[in-house]
C-alpha positions in Angstrom: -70.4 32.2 68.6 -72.0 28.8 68.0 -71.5 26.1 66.3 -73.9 26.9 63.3 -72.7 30.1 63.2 -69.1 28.9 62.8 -69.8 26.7 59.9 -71.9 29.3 57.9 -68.4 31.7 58.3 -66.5 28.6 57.0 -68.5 28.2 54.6 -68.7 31.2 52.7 -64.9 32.1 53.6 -64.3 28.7 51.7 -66.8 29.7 48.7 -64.7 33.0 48.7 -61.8 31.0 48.4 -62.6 28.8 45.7 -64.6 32.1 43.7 -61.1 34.0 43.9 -59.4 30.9 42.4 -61.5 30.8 39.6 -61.5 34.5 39.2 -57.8 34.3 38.1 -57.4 31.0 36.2 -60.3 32.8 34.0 -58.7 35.6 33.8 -54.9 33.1 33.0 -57.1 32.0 30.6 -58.2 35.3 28.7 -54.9 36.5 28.8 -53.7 33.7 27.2 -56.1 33.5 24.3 -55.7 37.0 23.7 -51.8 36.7 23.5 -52.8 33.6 21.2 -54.9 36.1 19.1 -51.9 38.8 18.8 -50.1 36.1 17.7 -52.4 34.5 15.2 -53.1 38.8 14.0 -49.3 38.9 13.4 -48.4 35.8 11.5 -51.2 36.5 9.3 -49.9 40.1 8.7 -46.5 38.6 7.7 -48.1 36.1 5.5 -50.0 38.7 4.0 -47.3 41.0 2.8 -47.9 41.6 -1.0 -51.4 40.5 -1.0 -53.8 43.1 0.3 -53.2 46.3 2.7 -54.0 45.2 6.1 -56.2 48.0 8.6 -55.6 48.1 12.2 -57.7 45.1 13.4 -55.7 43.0 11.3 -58.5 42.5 8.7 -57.9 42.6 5.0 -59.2 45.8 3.0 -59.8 43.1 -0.3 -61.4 39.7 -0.2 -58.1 38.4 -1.8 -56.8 35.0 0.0 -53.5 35.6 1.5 -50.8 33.9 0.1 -49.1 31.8 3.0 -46.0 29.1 2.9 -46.5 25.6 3.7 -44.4 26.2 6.9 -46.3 29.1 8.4 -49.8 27.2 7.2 -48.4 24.3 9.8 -47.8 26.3 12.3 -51.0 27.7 12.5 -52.7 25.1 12.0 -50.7 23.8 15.2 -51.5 26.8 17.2 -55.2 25.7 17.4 -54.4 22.5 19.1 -51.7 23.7 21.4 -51.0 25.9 24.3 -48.6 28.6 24.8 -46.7 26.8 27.5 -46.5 23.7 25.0 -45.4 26.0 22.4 -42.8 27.0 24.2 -41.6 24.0 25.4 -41.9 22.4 22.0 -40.9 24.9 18.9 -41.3 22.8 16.0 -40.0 24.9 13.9 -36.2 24.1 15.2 -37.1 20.3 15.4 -35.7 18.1 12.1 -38.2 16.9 10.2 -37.1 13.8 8.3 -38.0 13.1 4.7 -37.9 16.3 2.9 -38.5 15.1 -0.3 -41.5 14.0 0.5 -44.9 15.5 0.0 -45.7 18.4 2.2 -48.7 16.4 3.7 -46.6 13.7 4.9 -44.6 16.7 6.6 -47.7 18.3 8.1 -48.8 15.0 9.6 -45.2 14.4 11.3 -45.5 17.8 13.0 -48.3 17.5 14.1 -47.5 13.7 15.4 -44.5 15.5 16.5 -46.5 18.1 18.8 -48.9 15.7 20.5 -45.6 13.7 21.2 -44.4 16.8 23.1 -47.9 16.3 25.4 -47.5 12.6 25.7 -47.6 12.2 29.2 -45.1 9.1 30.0 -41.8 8.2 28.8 -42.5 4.8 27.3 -45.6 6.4 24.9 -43.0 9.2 23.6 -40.2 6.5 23.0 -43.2 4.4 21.0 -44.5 8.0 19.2 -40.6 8.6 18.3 -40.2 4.2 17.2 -43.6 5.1 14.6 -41.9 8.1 13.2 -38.6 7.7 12.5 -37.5 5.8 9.5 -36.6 2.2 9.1 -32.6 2.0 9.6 -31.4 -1.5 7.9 -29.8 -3.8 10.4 -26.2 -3.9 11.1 -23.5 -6.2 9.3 -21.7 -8.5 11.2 -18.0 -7.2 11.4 -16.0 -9.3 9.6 -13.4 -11.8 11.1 -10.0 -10.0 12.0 -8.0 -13.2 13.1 -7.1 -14.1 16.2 -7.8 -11.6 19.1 -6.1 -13.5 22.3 -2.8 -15.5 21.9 -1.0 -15.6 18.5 0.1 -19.0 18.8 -2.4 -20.6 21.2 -5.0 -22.7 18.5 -7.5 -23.1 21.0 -8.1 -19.5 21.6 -8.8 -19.5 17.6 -12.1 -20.7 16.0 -11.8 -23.0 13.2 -14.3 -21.9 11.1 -13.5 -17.8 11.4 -9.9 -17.4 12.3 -8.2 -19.8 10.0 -7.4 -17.0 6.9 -7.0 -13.9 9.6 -4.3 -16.5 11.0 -2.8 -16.9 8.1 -2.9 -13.7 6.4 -1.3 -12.2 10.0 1.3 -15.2 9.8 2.0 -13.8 6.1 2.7 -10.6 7.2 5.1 -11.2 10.1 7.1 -13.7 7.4 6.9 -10.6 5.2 8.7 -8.4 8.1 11.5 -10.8 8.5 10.6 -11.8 11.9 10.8 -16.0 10.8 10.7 -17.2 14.2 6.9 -15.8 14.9 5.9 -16.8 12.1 7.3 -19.8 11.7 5.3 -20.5 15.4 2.0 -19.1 13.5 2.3 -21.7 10.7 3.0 -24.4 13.1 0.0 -23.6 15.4 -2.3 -23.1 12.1 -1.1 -26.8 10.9 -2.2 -28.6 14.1 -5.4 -26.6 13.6 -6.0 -28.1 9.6 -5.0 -31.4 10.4 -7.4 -31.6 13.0 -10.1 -30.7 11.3 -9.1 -32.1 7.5 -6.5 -34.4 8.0 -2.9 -35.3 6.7 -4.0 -35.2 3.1 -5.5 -32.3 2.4 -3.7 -29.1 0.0 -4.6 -26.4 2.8 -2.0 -28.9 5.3 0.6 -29.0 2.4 0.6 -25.3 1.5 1.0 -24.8 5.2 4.2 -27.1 5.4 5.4 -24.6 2.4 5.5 -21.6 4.7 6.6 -23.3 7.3 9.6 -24.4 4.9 10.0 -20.5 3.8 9.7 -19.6 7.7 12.6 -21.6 8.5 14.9 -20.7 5.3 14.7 -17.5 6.1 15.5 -17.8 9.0 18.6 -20.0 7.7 18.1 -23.6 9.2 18.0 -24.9 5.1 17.9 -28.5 6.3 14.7 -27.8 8.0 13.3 -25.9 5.3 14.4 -28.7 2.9 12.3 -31.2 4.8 9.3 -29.1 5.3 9.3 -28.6 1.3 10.0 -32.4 0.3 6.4 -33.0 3.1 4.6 -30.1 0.7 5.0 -32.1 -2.3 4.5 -35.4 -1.2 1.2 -34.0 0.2 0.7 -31.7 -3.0 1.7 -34.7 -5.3 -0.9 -37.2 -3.9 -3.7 -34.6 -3.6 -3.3 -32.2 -6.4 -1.9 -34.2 -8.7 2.1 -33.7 -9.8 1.6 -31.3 -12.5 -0.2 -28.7 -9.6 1.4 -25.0 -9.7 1.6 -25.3 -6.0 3.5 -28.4 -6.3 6.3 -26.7 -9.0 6.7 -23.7 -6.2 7.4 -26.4 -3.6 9.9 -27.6 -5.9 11.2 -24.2 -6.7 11.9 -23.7 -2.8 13.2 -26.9 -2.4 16.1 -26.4 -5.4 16.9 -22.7 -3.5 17.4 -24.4 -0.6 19.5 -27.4 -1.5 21.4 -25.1 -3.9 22.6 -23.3 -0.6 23.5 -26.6 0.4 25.9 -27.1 -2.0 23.5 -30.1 -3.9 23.2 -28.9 -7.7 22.7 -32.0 -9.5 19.8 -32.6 -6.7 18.5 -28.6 -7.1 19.0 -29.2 -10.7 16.6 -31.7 -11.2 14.0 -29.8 -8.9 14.3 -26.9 -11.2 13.9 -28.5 -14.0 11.0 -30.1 -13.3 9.1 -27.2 -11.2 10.2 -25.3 -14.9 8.2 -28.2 -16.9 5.0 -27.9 -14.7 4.9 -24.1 -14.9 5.5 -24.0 -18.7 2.5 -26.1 -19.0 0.2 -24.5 -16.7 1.1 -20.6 -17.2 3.1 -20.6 -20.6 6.2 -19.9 -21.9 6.0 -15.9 -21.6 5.1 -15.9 -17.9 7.6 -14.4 -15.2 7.4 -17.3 -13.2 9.0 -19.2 -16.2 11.4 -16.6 -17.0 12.7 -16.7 -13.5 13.2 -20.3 -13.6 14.9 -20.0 -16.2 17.5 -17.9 -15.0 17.9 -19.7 -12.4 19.0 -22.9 -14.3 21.4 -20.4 -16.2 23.1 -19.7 -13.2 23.5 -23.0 -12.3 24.5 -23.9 -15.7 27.0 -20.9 -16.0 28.6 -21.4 -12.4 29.5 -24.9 -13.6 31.3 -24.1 -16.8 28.1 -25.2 -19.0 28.1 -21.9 -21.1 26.3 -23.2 -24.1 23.0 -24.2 -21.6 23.3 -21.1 -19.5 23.4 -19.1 -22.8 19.8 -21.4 -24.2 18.5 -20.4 -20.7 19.2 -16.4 -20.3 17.6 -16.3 -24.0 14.9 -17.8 -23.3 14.2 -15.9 -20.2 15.2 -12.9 -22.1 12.4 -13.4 -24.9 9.8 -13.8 -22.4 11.4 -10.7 -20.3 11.0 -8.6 -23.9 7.3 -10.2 -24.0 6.4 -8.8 -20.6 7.9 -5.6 -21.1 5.9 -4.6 -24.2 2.7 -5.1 -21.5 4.5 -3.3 -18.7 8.0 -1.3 -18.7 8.9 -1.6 -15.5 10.2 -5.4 -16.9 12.6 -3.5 -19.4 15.1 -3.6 -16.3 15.0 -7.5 -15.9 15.8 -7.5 -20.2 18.4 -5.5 -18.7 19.9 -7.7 -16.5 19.2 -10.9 -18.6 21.3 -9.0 -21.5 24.3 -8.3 -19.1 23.8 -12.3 -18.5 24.2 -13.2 -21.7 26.9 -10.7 -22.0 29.1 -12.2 -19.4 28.7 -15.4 -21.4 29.9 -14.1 -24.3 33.4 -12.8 -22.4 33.7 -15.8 -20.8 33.4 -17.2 -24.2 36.1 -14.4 -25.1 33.9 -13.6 -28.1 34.1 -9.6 -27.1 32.5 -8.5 -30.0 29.0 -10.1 -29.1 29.6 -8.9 -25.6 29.6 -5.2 -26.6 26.5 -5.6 -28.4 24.5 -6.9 -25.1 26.0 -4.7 -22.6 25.8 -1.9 -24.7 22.3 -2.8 -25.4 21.5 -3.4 -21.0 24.0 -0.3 -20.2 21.4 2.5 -22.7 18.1 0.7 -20.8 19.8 1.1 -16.9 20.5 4.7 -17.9 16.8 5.3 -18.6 15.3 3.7 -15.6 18.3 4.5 -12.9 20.6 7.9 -14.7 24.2 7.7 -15.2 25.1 7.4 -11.1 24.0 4.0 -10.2 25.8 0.7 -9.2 24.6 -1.4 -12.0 25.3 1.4 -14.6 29.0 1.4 -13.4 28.8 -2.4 -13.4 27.7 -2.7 -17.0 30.4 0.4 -18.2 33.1 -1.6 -16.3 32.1 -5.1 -18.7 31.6 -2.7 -21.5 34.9 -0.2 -21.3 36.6 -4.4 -21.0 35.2 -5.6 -24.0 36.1 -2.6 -26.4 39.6 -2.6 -24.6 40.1 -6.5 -25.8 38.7 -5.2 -28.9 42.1 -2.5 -29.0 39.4 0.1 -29.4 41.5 2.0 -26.8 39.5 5.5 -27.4 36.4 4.0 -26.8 37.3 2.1 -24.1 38.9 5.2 -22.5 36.2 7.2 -22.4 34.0 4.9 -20.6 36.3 4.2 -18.0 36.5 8.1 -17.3 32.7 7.8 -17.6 32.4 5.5 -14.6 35.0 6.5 -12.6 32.9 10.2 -12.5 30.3 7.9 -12.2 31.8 6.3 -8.5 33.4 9.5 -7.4 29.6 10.9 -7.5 27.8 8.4 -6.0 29.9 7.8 -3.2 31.0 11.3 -2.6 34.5 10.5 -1.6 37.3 9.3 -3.7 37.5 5.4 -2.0 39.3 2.6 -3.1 37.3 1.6 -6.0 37.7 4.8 -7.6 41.7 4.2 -7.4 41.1 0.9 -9.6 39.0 2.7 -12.2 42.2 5.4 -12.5 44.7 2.8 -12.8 42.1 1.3 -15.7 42.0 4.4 -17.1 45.6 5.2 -17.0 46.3 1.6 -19.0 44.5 2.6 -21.5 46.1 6.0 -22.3 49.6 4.2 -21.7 48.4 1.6 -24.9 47.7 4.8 -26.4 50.7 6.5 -26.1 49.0 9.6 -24.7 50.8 10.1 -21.3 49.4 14.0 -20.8 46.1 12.5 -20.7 47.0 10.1 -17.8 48.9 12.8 -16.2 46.1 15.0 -16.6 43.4 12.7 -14.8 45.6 11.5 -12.6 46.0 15.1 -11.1 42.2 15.6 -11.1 42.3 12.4 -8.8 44.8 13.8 -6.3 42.7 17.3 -5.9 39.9 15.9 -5.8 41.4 13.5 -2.7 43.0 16.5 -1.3 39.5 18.7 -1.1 37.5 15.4 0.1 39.7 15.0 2.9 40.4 11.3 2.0 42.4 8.5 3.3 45.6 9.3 3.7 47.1 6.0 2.4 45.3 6.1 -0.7 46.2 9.6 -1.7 50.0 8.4 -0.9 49.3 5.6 -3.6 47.8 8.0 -6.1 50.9 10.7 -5.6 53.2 7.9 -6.2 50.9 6.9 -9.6 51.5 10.3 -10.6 55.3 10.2 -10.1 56.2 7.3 -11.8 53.7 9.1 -15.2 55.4 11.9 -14.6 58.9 10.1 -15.1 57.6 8.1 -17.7 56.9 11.0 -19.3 59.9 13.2 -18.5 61.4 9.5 -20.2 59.7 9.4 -23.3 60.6 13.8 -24.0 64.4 13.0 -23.5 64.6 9.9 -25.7 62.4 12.0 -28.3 64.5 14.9 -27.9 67.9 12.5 -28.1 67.0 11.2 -31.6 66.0 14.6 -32.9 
């Protein structure tokens, strides 16, 4: 064969070729827009449900316009523009649209921007189709400073401006726990931190040296605290002024520490006049005040001064009552304050007045705590005393059986305490003639040791409290019984 020959074969083999190629992308392509058509024939079946009776072409019988939903109106709209592979690959009818409650043209337009995304043909112009689409986010907050990250006690792993209160706040909170020494290391680091950026004089500087000075009385060095305090209200005094509130609670912590130091006239004076400054800045009805105030009562009362540590508990108690009428929870301080001025008045051996406070304190500790609590059987035991002093022997014996049920329940076992209420308890009935009733409780005492398993000591020391009633009693019959 020649040459010619050869290429004329080639030829029409390659025109073959190509002609069989086309052959069945056309026919791809028919079968595809007739699947297209069967699919368009359906959708408008569905949508015409209701509407008109449909014949087999899929042609309405009426001339009525179908009644289609948004959604399918979309989608058909879509299917003009897209191909069944792209359909496939992109259903937007699973895809979120955003902004529902927006108008359903808004919606249309965002599929369809949705579907030509699906054809973009590089990444970057379907990141900048999705950037055009989706809605503007606002930008994020700056998280807010959390203190110190690093070292706890290294200032130059801090930053001035942003640390300073997440340092102090976390210093706080250590102090709060009870660990003094930490914190005490916190406050120190935090000081060399203010007075290098404000100085010696400055109030941020002397309210540091004030928890510095609480740091280390906790922690009990009180000389160190004392100092720390007396630099807090120099600073305080030349800054703030001397009638500052911070200054009277630097002078407040400075009289607790130097009271634990045995220096009252010195903690006198500092209580005194933190109590002037915070009556003129806060008011006489402020707990602040009350509280000074009862601590210059103590100090007063613990030196024999009954008269001022009487004028102090009632003033504290008047603002106590103020408070309380704003908040009950301070009924229980008008509590103690009454039992106060109630150990005044036996000191004073004026038991009458006593019996009117505790009386008073005991009825407002059974309201807030119940009958089985240690400062209810504290304020009984002053109570049951006074009417005893009184000779109202009845009375008085009634509360002491009161409050010794009262300690045999709240310690569950009959202890030592409990054996001192007894012997109380049988006094009384002695004064009163009425040995049965000694005998009686005195019994109760001994079973109720016996069942509790107690000490075997004490119930020897009860037994022989019962013996020497009994023959006191056995005593008392014969000598009766001798003049009859």
């Amino acid at each position: 064969m020649c040459l010619t020959t050869k290429l004329e074969s080639t030829a029409y083999t390659s025109g073959e070729a190509h002609q069989s190629r086309d052959q069945k992308v056309e026919a791809a392509t028919m079968s595809a827009a007739s699947a297209s058509t069967k699919t368009k024939k359906h959708r408008r079946q569905a949508s015409c449900i209701g509407s008109g009776e449909i014949d087999g072409e899929g042609r309405e019988d009426n001339k009525t316009p179908p009644l289609v939903s948004f959604k399918e109106n979309a989608n058909m709209q879509l299917d003009k523009k897209r191909s069944p592979v792209s359909a496939v690959n992109f259903p937007i009818e699973h895809m979120k649209i955003p902004y529902d409650d927006e108008e359903h043209e808004y919606q249309s337009f965002t599929q369809a921007r949705r579907h030509d995304l699906g054809q973009s043909k590089s990444y970057e112009e379907q990141e900048a189709a999705k950037k055009e689409l989706s809605p503007t986010k606002p930008p994020l907050r700056p998280k807010p400073d959390r203190g110190f990250r690093r070292s706890a006690t290294d200032p130059d792993s801090l930053n001035l401006g942003q640390s300073e209160e997440g340092m102090v706040r976390f210093a706080e909170a250590v102090l709060l726990k009870g660990d003094a020494a930490t914190a005490e290391g916190l406050f120190v680091s935090h000081l060399k931190l203010l007075e290098k950026k404000y100085g010696r004089n400055h109030r941020e500087v002397a309210r540091c040296y004030h928890k510095i000075g609480e740091a280390w009385l906790l922690s009990g060095e009180t000389e160190i605290a004392v100092a720390h305090f007396e630099e807090a209200i120099s600073i305080g005094s030349n800054v703030l002024g001397p009638h500052h509130l911070d200054v009277a609670r630097s002078l407040e912590k400075s009289a607790e520490a130097k009271l634990q130091l045995n220096s009252i006239e010195a903690s006198h004076d500092e209580f005194r006049r933190a109590l002037r400054i915070k009556r003129s800045n806060l008011g006489l009805y402020h707990q602040e005040v009350a509280h000074l105030q009862t601590q210059l009562a103590s100090i007063y009362f613990n030196c024999d001064e009954l008269m001022s540590a009487h004028a102090s508990f009632e003033e504290a108690l008047d603002a106590y009552r103020h408070l309380s009428l704003r908040d009950p929870c301070w009924t229980v301080r008008v509590a103690e304050a009454l039992c106060s001025i109630g150990s005044i008045k036996l000191a004073q051996k004026n038991y009458s007045k006593a019996i009117s406070f505790f009386g008073e304190a005991s009825v407002i500790q059974k309201r807030f705590y119940g009958t089985i609590h240690p400062s209810v059987i504290i304020t009984l035991d002053n109570l049951a005393y006074s009417h005893l002093k009184c000779k109202k022997f009845k009375i008085a014996s009634e509360i002491f059986e009161e409050m010794l049920h009262a300690q045999f329940s709240f310690h569950q076992i009959y202890n030592l305490e409990c054996y001192n209420t007894l012997k109380k308890v049988n006094l009384v009935y002695e004064k009163m003639g009425n040995l049965p009733a000694a005998i009686e409780a005195t019994l109760e005492a001994v079973a109720q040791q016996k069942e509790s398993n107690n000490d075997a000591a004490l119930l020897q020391k009860t037994t022989r409290q019962l013996e020497r009633l009994q023959r006191l009693n056995r005593e008392r019959l014969n000598r009766r019984n001798s003049l009859a």
